[in-house]
Structures are given as C-alpha cells and as structure tokens.
C-alpha positions in Angstrom: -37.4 -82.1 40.4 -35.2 -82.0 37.3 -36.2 -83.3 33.9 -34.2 -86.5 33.7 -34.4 -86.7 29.8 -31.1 -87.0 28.0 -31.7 -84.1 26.5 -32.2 -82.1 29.5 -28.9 -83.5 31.2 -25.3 -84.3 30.6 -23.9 -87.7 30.9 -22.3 -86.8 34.1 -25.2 -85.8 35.7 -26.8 -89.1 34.2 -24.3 -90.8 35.8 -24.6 -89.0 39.5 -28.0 -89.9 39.0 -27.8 -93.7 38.6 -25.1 -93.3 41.4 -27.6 -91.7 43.6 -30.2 -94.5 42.9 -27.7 -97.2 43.7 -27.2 -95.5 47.2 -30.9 -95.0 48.1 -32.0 -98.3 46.6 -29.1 -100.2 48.7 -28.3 -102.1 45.0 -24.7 -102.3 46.1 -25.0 -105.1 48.0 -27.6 -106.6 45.6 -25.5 -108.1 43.0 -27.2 -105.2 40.3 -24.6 -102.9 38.6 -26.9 -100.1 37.8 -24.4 -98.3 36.2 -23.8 -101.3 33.6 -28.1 -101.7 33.8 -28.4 -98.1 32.6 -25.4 -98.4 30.0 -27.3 -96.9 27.6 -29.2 -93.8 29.5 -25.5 -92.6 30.3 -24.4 -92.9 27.1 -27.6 -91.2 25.7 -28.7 -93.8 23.4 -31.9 -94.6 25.2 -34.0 -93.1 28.0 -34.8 -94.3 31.3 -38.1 -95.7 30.7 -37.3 -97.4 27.3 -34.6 -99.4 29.5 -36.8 -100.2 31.9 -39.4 -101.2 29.2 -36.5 -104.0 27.9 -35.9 -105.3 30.9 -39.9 -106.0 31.6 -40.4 -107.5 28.7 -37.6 -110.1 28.5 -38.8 -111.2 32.3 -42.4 -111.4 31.1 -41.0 -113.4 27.8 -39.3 -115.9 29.9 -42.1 -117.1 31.8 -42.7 -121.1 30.7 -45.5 -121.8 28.3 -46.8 -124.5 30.1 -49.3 -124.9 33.0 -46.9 -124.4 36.3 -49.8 -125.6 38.6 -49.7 -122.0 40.0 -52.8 -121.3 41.5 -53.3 -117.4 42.0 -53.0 -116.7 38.0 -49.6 -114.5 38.5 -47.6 -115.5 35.3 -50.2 -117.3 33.5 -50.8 -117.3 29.8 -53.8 -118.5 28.5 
C-alpha cells in the first residue's frame, strides 16, 4: 500500500483517495462530506491522523460534566 503522507502524494491523489473512502465507506448517503472533513489533508496543511486527532477530541470535549445516570461508565468523567 502507498504512503499516504502529504509528502509522499499530490493533492490529486489526496483527493482520489478521500473519494475512494467516500465510496467504500457508503458516506454519501450519510450526510458526511469527507472531502470538506479532510479540507486540510488535500490541501496539505495537515495529515490524516492529525484531522482525525481534532475531530476526537472536540467529541470527547463535548461530553456533559455532570452525572448522566449512565450506568456502564462509557463517557464518564470522574
């Protein structure tokens, strides 16, 4: 498998590949514009996992503080 690093590809490869990943993952009819999610790969301004990365930690952030009476300790804070 190719080295998808920015600097191992151009930006129209990058953007084949987020294509790709769009088909395979069925996103299209998700409501998730990968290609606007991944903005910044294609433009080379930040890698794959560092967008991922982001996008983790603003959905862990947004979890609620207080206690949601959840009992199986997913989401928690303590």
């Amino acid at each position: 498998m190719k080295s998808t690093l920015i600097k191992d590809t151009t930006k129209s490869e990058r953007i084949q590949l987020v294509k790709q990943w769009e088909e395979t993952e069925g996103c299209e009819s998700s409501g998730i514009d990968l290609l606007e999610f991944f903005r910044d790969y294609i433009d080379g301004v930040k890698e794959i996992a560092e967008v991922n990365a982001e996008f983790n930690a603003r959905y862990i952030s947004e979890i609620p503080d207080e206690d949601s009476g959840m009992s199986c300790g997913m989401g928690m804070r303590r």
